[in-house]
PLY file of the C-alpha trace (Angstrom):
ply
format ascii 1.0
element vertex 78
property float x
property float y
property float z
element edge 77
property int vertex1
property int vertex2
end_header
-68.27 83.33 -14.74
-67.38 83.82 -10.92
-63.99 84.54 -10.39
-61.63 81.88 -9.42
-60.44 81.24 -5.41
-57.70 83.04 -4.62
-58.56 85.81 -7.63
-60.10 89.04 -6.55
-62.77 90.57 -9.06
-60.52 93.53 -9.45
-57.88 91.66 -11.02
-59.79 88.73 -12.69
-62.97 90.04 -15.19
-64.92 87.91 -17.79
-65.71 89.07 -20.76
-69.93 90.02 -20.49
-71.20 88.49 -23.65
-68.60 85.19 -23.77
-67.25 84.41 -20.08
-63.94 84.71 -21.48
-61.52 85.64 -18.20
-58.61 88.57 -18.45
-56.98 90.79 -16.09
-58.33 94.01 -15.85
-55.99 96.78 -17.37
-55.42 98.89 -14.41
-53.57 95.45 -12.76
-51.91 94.82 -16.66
-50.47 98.22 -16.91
-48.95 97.68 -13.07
-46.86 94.80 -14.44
-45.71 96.75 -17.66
-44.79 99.68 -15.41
-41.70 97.61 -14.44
-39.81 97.94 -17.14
-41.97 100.56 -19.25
-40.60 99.45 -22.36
-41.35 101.20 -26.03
-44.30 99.02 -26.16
-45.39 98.92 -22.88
-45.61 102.81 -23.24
-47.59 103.03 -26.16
-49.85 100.32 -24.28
-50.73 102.52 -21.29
-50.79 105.72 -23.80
-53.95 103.77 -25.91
-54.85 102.34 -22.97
-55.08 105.84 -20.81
-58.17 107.66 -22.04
-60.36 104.35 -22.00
-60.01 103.89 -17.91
-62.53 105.09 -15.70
-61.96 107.07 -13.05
-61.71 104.05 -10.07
-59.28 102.07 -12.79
-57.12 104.98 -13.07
-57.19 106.03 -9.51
-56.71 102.26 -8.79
-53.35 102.42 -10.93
-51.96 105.95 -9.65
-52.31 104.62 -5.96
-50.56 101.10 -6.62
-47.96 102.84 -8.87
-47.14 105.20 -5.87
-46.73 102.33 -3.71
-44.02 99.93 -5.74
-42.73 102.37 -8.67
-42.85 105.94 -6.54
-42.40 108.49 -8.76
-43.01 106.32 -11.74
-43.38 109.06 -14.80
-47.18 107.31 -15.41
-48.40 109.08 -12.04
-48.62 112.41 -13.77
-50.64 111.28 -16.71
-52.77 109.34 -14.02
-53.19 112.32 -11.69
-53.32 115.10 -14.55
0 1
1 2
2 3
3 4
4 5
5 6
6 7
7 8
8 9
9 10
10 11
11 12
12 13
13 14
14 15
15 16
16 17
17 18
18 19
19 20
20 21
21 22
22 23
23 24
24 25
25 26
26 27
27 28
28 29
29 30
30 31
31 32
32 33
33 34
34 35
35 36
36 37
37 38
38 39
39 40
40 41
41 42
42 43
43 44
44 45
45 46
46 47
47 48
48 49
49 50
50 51
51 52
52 53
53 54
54 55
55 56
56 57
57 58
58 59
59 60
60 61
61 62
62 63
63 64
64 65
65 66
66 67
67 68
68 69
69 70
70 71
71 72
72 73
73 74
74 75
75 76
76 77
């Protein structure tokens, strides 16, 4: 399934074997960075070691530029 006008591939994926569209992680995490609640942190610790490299450098470099010095940017750099 193409992604939808207006969505760039990067943030809108379909699922390979049923079309079924999510965001992709790196942009999900972003949003939970906000507030980096209990859960949220426990979603980006799970979530951590299952990024690629380009996910996780995708993450560290829009971290630095709306949460600067967000605590995440260590584990995402480290």
């Amino acid at each position: 399934m193409p992604a939808r006008p207006g969505n760039p591939p990067a943030v809108h994926r379909s699922h390979p074997a049923h079309g079924i569209p999510y965001l992709a992680p790196e942009w999900g995490l972003l949003f939970k960075a906000k507030a980096a609640r209990p859960k949220d942190r426990a979603d980006f610790g799970i979530t951590l070691p299952l990024l690629s490299g380009t996910q996780r450098s995708t993450l560290a470099d829009l971290l630095a530029r709306v949460h600067p010095g967000h605590p995440w940017l260590a584990a995402l750099r480290g």
